[in-house]
C-alpha positions in Angstrom: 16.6 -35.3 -39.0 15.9 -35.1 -42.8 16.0 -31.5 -44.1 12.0 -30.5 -45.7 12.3 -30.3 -49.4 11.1 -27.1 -50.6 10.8 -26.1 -54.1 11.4 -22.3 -54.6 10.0 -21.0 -57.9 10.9 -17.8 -59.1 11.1 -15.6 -62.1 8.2 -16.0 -64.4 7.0 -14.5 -67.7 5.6 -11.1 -66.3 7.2 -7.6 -66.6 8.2 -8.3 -62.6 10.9 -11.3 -63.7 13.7 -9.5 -62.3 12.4 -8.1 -59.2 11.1 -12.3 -58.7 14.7 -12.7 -59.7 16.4 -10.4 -56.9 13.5 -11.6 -54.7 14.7 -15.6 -54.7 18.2 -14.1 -54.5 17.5 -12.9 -51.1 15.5 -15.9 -49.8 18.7 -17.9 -50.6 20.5 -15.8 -48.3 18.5 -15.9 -45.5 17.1 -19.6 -45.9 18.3 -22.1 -43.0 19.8 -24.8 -45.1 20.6 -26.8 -41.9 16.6 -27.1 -41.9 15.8 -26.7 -45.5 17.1 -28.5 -48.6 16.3 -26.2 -51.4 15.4 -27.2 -55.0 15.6 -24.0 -57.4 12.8 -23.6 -60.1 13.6 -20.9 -62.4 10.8 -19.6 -64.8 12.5 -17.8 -68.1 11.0 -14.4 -69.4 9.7 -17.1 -72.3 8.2 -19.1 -70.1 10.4 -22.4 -69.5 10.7 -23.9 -66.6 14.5 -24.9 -64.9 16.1 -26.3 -62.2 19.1 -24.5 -61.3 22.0 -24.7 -58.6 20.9 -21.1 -57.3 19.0 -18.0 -58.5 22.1 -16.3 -59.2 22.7 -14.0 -62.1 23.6 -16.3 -64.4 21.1 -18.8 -63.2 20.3 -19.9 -66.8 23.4 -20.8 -68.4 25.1 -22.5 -65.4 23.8 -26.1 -65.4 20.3 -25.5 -65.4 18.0 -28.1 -66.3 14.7 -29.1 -67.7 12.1 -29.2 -65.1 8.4 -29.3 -64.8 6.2 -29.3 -61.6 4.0 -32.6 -62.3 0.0 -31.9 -61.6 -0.3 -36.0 -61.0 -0.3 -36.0 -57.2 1.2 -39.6 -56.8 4.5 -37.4 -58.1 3.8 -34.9 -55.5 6.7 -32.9 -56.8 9.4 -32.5 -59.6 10.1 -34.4 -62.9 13.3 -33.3 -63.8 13.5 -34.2 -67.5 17.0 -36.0 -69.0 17.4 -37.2 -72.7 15.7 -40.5 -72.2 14.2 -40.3 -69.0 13.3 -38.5 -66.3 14.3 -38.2 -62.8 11.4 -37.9 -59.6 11.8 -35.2 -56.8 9.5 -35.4 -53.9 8.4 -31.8 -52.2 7.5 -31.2 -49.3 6.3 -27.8 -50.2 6.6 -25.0 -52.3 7.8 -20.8 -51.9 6.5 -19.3 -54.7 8.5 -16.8 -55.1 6.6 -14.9 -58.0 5.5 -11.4 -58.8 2.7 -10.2 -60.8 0.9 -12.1 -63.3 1.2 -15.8 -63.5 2.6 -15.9 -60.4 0.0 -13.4 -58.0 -3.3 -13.9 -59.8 -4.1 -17.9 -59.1 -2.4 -19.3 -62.5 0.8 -20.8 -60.5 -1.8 -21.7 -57.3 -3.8 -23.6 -59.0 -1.3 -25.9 -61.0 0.6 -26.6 -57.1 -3.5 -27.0 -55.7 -3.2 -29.9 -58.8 0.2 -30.8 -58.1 -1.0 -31.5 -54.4 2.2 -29.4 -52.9 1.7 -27.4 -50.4 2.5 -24.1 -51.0 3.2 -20.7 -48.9 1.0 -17.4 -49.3 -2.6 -17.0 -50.4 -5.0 -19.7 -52.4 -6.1 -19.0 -55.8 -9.8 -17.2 -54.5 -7.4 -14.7 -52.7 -4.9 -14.6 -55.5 -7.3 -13.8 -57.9 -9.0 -11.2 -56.2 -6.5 -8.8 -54.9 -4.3 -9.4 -58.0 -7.5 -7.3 -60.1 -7.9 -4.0 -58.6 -11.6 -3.3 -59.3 -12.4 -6.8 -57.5 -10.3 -6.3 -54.1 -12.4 -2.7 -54.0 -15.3 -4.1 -54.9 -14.8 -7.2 -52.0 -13.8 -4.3 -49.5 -16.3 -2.3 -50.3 -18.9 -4.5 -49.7 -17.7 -5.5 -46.3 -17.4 -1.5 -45.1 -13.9 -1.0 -46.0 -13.5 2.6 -48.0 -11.6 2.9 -51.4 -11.3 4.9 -53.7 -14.2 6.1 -56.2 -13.1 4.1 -59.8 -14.2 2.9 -63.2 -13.5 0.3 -65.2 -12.9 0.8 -68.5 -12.8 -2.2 -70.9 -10.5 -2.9 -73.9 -11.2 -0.4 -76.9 -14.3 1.3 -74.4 -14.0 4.9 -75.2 -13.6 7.2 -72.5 -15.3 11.2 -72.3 -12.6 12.8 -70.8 -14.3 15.7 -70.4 -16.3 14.2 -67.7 -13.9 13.0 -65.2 -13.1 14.6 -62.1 -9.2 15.0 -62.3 -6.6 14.6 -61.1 -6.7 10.8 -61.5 -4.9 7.3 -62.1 -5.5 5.4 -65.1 -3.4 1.7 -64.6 -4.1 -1.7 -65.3 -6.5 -3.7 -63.5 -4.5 -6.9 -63.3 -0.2 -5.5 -62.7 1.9 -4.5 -60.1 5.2 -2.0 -59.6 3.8 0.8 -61.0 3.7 -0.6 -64.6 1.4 1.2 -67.0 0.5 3.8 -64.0 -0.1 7.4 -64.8 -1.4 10.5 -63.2 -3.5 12.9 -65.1 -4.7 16.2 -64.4 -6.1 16.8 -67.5 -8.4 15.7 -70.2 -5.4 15.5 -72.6 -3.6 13.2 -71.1 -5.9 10.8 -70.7 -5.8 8.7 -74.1 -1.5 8.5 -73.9 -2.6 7.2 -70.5 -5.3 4.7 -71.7 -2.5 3.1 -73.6 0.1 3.3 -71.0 -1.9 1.0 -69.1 -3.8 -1.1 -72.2 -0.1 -2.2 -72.5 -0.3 -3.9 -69.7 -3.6 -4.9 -69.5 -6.7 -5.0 -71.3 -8.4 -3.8 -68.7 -8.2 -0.7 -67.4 -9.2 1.1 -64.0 -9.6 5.0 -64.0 -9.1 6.1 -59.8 -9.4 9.2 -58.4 -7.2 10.5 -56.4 -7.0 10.2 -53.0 -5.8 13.1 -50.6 -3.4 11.5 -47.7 0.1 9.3 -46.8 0.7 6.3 -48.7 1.6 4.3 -45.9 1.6 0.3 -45.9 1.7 -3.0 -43.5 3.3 -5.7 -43.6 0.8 -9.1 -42.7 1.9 -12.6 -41.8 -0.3 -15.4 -40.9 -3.6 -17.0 -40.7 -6.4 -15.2 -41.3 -7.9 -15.6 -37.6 -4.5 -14.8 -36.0 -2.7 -12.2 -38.6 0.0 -10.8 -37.3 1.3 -7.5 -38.2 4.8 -5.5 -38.9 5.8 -2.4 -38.4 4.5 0.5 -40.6 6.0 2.0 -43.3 5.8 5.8 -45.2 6.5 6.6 -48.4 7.9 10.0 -48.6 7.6 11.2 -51.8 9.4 14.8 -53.5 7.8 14.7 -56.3 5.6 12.8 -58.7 3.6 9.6 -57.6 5.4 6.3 -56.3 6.8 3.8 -59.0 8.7 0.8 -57.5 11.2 -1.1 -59.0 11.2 1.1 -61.9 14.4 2.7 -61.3 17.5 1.3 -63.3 19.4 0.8 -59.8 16.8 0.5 -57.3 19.4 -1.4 -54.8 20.8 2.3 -54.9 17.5 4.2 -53.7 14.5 6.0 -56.1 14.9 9.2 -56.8 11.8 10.8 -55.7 10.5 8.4 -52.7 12.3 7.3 -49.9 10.4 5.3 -47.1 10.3 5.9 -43.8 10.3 2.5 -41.1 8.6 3.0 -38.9 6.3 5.5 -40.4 6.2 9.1 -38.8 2.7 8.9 -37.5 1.1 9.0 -34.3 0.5 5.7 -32.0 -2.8 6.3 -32.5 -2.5 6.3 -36.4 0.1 3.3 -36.1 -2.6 0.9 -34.7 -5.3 1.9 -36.8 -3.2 1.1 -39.6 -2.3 -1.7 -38.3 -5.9 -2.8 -37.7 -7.4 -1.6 -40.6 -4.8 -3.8 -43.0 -5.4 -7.1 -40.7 -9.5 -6.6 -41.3 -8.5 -6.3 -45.2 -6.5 -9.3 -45.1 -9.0 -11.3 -43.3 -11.8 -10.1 -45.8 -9.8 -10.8 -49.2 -9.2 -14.2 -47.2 -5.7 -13.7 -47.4 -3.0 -16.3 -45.6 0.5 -16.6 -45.2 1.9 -13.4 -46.2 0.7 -10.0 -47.7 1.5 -6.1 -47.8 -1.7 -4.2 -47.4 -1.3 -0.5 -49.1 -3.6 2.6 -47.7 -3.9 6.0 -47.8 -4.1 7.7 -44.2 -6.1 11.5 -44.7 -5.6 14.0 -42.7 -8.8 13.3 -41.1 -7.3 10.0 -39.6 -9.6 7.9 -42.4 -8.1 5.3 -43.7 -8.5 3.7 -47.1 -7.2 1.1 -49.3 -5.2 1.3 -52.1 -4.1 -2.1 -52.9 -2.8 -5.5 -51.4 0.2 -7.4 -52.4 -0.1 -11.2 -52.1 3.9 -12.4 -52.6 5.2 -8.7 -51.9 8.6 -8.1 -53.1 11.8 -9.7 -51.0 14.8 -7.7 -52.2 17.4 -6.0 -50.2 15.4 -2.7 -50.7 11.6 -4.1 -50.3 9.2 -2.6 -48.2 7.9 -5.8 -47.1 11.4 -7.4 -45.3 11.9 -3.4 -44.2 8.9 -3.6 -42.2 8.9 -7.2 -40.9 12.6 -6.4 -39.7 11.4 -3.2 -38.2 9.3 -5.7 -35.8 11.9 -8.1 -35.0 11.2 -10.8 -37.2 14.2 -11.0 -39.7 13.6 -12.8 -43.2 14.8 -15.9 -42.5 12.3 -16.1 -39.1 9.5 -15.0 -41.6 10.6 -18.1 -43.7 10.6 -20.1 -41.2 7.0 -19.3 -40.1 5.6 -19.8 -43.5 7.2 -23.1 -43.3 5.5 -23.7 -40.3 2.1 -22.4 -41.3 2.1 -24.2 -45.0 2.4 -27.5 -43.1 0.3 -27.1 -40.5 -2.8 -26.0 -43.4 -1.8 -29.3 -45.1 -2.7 -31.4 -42.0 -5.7 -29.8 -41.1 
């Protein structure tokens, strides 16, 4: 039987390139290549596009070539550029193995919805929406889910600090891992956190604070038939949480550990669980997500954000929480496989 030719693209231009790196690095561990024939598309931080032997460290330098993903749909796949010419590779689909901008918010959906690949994870709609903060609360909201009270504050808007109702988080509408996130209990702080964040994004949200557990769930399927992992805690000593911001992260943060499965009641468990399978069906999610909440002491629960290609590495909460369940990474490839084909012949 013909191995399925599946394009993994990884990397990107966004200030997540090497967690997309670390990310691809760990799909190549766990992907069947008995079933799978694996073509390696690695984005550079500067935006070029090549095909490599492996995502390795040294992907780059080591025989990597030219490559571009061809919008004309007779192509249906690669063209794999040479001096003179150019060489055709036929996908069957696509992993897109991409955090953060350009790769989270519709940009790299939409060129594989031109491209006529099939592709694993959420559509551009989807994409689009939970990548901008102030849009996912705003879908949410409107379909009874509770977040947290915000503002958006728009590029050089000025802010009366005086009037906000601290402690709060200033971050960018449109990022991920923390970047450009800040705390602030006090009118002071806020303009050195406007342009923390304005860093990032011109765009900015102002959130308040919400009282409870940052707990998460890991989400895998269809919308009508979502299936959920194991619930994770993130236990934190001091500060606020800031993934893949560490300068070893492989080696542990060092003021939030998490704990899978979380320390919460049954009861709290299955809410959880619930309450992040209604998100994903209303920010019309498929394939994959994490869905982040806050869990008060009141047994509330409400949203904090939603991760549409959540991180892969060794130390991701995501592959943590999925193997918590029983379904190691290579059986959650291998149902995303399953599931991108099974869209395309619908």
């Amino acid at each position: 039987m013909d191995r399925l030719k599946i394009g993994v693209i990884f990397g990107g231009s966004s200030e997540e390139h090497p967690v997309s790196v670390k990310s691809a690095q760990e799909v190549a561990k766990n992907l069947d290549t008995g079933k799978y024939e694996p073509y390696w598309i690695g984005i550079t931080q500067s935006g070029a596009w090549q095909l490599c032997n492996s995502p390795g460290t040294d992907w780059e330098n080591t025989d990597a070539r030219p490559v571009m993903l061809s919008p004309d749909r007779s192509v249906h796949g690669l063209l794999v550029l040479e001096q003179d010419r150019f060489e055709v590779i036929r996908l069957d689909l696509v992993l897109p193995v991409l955090h953060g901008t350009l790769g989270e918010d519709g940009a790299i959906q939409g060129l594989l919805e031109l491209s006529g690949v099939p592709y694993a994870g959420c559509d551009i709609q989807s994409s689009a929406i939970c990548m901008d903060k102030s849009l996912t609360y705003a879908v949410a909201k409107s379909a009874g889910i509770a977040t947290p009270n915000f503002r958006v504050v728009a590029e050089d808007e000025k802010v009366d600090a005086e009037q906000l109702p601290y402690p709060v988080f200033v971050k960018p509408a449109r990022s991920g891992s923390s970047f450009g996130v800040s705390k602030v209990a006090g009118a002071e702080d806020l303009p050195s956190a406007l342009e923390a964040a304005r860093q990032y994004d011109s765009k900015v949200l102002i959130e308040e604070a919400v009282a409870g557990s940052e707990v998460g769930c890991a989400i895998l399927g269809d919308p009508s038939t979502p299936i959920a992992g194991e619930v994770d805690r993130v236990a934190l000593s001091h500060g606020f949480f800031r993934i893949h911001q560490e300068e070893s992260p492989e080696s542990g943060s060092e003021n939030s550990t998490f704990i899978v499965p979380a320390d919460i009641s049954e009861e709290s468990r299955r809410l959880v669980q619930e309450s992040a399978k209604a998100i994903y069906r209303t920010l019309g999610c498929q394939g994959l997500a994490r869905v982040d909440v806050f869990l008060q002491d009141d047994g509330r629960v409400v949203l904090n954000e939603v991760n549409t290609f959540p991180g892969m590495t060794s130390y991701s909460r995501y592959p943590r929480m999925m193997g918590a369940a029983g379904m190691p990474l290579s059986d959650v490839i291998d149902r995303l496989v399953s599931m991108t084909l099974h869209r395309k012949k619908r």
